[in-house]
N, C-alpha and C positions, 0 to 999 in steps of 0.2 A: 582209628587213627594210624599212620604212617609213620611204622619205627624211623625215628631218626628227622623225623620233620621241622623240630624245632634247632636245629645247629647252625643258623642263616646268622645268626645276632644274638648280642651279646645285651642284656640291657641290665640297669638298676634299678630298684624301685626303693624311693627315700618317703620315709613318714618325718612328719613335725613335731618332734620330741624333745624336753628339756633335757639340759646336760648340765655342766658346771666346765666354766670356763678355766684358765691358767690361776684367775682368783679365786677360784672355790665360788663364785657367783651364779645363780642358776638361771640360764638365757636357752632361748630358742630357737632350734639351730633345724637346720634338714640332717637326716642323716642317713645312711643308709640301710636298709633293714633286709633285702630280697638280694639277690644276684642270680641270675638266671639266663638261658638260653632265649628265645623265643623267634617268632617268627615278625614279621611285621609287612604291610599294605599300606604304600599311601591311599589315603582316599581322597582328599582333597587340598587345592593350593590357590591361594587367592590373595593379590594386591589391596594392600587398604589402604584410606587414606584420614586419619582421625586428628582433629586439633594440628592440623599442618603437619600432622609429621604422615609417611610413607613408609608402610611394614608389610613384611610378609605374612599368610599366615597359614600353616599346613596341618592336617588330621592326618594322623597315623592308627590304624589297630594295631595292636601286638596281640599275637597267641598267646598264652606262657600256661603250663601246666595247673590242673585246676587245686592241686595240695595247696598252693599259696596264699596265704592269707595277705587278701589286696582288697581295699575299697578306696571309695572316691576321693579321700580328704590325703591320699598321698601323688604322688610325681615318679614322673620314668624319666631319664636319665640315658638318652640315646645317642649314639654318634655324634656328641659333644652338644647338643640339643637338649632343653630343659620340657618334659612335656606334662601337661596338666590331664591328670585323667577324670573324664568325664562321666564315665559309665563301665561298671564293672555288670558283664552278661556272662553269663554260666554257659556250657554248649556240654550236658552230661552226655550227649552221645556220644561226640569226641572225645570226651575226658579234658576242655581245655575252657578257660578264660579268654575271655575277646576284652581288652582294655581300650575302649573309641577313648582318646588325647586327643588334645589339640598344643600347640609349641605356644610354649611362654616367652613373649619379645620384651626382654627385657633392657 
């Protein structure tokens, strides 16, 4: 791998984790757990049209270092874009994680 490959982007990655709100109440919130550098590819971008409504919808990979501890049931957090990740792939050659998302329209 390519000292210095991952400085392109900036991303988050949040898990779904209890917290306790202003009440002392314990609710489910996103929160952030990762912060990291990485790289990122669109891969793919395509108009839909579901229940009348009209939305975009785009895949991204992100690189990011393979130290991290990331699997499917958390979200990245990119250039003000919420994205669902679908598939966490190993690449030990590199030494990195390929995270395939796809953006949450919400």
């Amino acid at each position: 791998m390519r000292a210095g490959g991952l400085r392109k982007h900036r991303i988050e990655i949040q898990a779904y984790t209890e917290v306790r709100n202003e009440f002392g109440e314990r609710v489910k919130a996103w929160t952030t757990v990762i912060t990291t550098n990485a790289d990122a590819t669109y891969k793919d971008g395509v108009a839909l049209l579901e229940n009348r409504e009209a939305f975009t919808e785009y895949r991204i990979d992100f690189f990011i270092r393979q130290y991290h501890d990331v699997n499917d049931t958390m979200r990245v957090l990119f250039a003000g874009g919420k994205y669902k990740i679908e598939a966490v792939l190993p690449n030990p050659d590199k030494r990195l994680i390929t995270l395939k998302t796809r953006k949450i329209n919400e």
